[in-house]
C-alpha positions in Angstrom: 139.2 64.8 100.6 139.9 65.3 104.5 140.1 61.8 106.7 138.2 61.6 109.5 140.8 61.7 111.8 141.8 65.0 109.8 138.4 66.1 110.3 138.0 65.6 114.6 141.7 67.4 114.2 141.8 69.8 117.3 142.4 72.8 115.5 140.2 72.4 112.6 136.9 71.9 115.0 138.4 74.9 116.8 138.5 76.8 113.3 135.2 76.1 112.1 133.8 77.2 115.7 135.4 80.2 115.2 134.0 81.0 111.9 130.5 80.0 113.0 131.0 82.3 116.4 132.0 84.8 113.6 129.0 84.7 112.1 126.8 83.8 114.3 128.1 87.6 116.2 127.4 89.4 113.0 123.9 88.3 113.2 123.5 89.0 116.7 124.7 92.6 116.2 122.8 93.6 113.5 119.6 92.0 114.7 120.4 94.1 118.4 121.0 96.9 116.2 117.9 97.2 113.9 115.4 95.3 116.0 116.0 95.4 120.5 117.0 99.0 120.2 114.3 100.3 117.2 111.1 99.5 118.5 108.2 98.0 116.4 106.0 101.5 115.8 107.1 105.1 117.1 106.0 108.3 116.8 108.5 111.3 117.6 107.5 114.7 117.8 109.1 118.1 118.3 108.9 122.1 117.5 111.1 122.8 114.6 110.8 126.3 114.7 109.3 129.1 116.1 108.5 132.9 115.2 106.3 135.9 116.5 104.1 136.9 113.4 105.5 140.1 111.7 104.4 142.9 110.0 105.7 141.4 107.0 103.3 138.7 107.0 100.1 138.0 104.9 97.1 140.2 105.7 94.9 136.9 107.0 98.0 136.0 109.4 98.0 139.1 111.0 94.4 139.5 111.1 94.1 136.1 113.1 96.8 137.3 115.3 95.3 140.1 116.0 94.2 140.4 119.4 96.7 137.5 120.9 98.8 138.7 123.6 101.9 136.4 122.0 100.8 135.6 118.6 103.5 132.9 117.3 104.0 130.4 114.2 104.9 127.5 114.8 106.2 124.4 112.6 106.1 121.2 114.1 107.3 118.0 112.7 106.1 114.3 113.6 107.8 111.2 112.4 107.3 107.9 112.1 110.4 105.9 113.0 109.7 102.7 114.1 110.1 99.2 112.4 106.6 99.3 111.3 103.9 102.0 110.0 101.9 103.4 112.7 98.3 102.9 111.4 95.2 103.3 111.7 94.2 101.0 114.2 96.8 102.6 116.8 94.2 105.1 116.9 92.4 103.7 120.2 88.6 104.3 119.7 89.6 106.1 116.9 90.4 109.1 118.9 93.2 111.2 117.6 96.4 112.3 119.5 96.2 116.3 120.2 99.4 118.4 120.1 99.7 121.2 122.9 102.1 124.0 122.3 102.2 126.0 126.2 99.5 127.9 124.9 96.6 128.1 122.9 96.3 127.0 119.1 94.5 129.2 116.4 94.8 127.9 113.3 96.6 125.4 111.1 98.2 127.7 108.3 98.1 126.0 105.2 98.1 121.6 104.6 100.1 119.6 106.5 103.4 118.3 104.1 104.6 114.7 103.9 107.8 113.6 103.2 107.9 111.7 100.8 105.2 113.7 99.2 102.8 110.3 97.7 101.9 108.9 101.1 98.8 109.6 103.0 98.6 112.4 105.2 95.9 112.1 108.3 93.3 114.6 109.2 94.6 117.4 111.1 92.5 120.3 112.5 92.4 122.6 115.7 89.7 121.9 118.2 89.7 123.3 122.0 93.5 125.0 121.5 95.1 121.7 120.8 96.0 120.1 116.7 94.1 117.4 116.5 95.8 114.7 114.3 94.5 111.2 113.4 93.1 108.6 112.8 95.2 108.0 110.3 98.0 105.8 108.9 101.8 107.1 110.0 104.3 105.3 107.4 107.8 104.4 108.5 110.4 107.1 108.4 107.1 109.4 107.2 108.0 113.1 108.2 105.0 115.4 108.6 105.3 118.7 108.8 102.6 120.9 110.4 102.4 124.8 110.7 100.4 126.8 113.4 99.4 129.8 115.0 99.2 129.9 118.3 99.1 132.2 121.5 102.3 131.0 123.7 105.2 133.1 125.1 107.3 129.8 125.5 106.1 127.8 123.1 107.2 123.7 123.8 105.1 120.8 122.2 103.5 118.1 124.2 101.4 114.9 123.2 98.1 114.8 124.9 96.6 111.0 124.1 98.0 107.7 123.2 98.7 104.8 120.7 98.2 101.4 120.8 101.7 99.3 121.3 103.0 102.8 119.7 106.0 104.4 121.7 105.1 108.4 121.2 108.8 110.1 122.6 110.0 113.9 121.9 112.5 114.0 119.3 115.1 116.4 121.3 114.8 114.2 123.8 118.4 112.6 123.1 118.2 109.7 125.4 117.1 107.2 123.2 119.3 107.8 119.8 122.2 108.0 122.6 121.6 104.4 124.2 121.2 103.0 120.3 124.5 104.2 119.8 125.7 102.9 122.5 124.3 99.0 121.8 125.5 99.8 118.4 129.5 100.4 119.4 129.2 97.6 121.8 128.4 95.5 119.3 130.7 96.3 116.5 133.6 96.2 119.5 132.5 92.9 120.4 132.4 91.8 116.7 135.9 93.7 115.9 137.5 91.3 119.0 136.0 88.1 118.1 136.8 88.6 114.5 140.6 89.8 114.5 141.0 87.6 117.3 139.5 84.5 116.6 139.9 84.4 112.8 143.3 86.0 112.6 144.5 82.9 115.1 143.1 80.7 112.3 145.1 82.0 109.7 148.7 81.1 111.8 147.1 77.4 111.5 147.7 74.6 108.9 144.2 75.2 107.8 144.4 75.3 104.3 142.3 71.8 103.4 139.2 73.4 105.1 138.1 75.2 101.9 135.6 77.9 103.8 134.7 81.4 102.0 135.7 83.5 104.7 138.5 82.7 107.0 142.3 83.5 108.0 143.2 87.1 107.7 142.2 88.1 104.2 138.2 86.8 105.5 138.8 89.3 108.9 139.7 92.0 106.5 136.3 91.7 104.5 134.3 91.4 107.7 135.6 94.1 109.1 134.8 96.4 105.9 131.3 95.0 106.0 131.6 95.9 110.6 132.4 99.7 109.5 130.3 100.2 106.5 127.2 98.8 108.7 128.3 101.1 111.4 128.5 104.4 109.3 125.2 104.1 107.9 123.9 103.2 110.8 125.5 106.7 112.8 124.9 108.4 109.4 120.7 107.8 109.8 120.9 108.4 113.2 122.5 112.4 112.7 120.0 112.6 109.7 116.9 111.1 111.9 118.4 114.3 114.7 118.7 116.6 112.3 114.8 116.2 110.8 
């Protein structure tokens, strides 16, 4: 058992603030990570792919196309990304958002697909040359998939409406998964410094009595695995989340 005057020992108050300013970093990093950078709900959107309808095609494409100066199909993906499901009640009024594509809209070919397959999908349909979509509930990390065909030489997708509190951004719009990144790296320097630093320091110490589970240089090493396996999946979601 440690004496008191053991206890108000310089260097073991100085140790134990380390540890806690150890911890107390990892916390702050990952909460800055998943929470100040992601916001609550989102909504990204953006046009996977585009084609000109072919005379390969099925007869009822190419008799809708017929007649289009720049009859195109289209596959445009929305995705929920935020920390929260975008639902129903984001739907102001209930009035849906409309997708634009630089042109007019014909048709929606086929259903729209969710990934994963089991959740809800909400009403889609083409009104006035836009694809109406909503009200509806838009789960977390949801990816809908929604094909088209429209009448645009330069086809490029734009959100006409809004959300409540929901942050609706174009998905090759790099900005944002850039400046994530970027809090992300600052953070894991930051905890890299204070960690090998701080906690390596309190290893050359007589330290030993303080029986704490993660100190001196064999606790930096475990930290640090937890630091880089946080920061890989991290990066690793973000390149899948660009990819989609």
């Amino acid at each position: 058992m440690l004496s008191a005057a053991h206890w108000y020992d310089s260097s073991a108050v100085l140790g134990v603030a380390g540890v806690l300013a150890t911890i107390l970093a990892i916390v702050a990093t990952v909460w800055v990570t998943l929470y100040a950078v992601r916001p609550r709900q989102a909504l990204y959107y953006k046009l996977k792919s585009s084609r000109p309808v072919r005379d390969s095609d099925p007869a009822p494409l190419r008799a809708s196309a017929s007649g289009l100066a720049h009859p195109t199909v289209l596959t445009i993906c929305l995705r929920g990304r935020g920390r929260k499901d975008v639902s129903s009640a984001a739907f102001d009024s209930a009035t849906p958002i409309a997708l634009k594509a630089g042109g007019p809209i014909v048709s929606l070919l086929g259903d729209p697909v969710s990934s994963p397959p089991e959740r809800s999908v909400p009403e889609a349909r083409v009104a006035g040359g836009v694809l109406e979509i909503g009200p509806g509930l838009i789960g977390r990390s949801q990816l809908l998939t929604y094909t088209v065909l429209a009448d645009a030489a330069a086809p490029r997708i734009a959100v006409q409406g809004s959300l409540i509190d929901v942050r609706i951004s174009r998905r090759s719009d790099r900005f944002d998964g850039v400046f994530g990144l970027g809090w992300l790296a600052f953070g894991a320097v930051l905890l890299f410094a204070v960690n090998n630093g701080v906690l390596w320091h309190i290893s050359r110490r007589p330290f030993n009595e303080m029986r704490i589970i993660v100190y001196g240089r064999q606790g930096a090493y475990v930290i640090d695995a937890v630091i880089i396996v946080f920061v890989i999946l991290q990066v690793a979601e973000s390149i899948w989340d660009w990819l989609q």
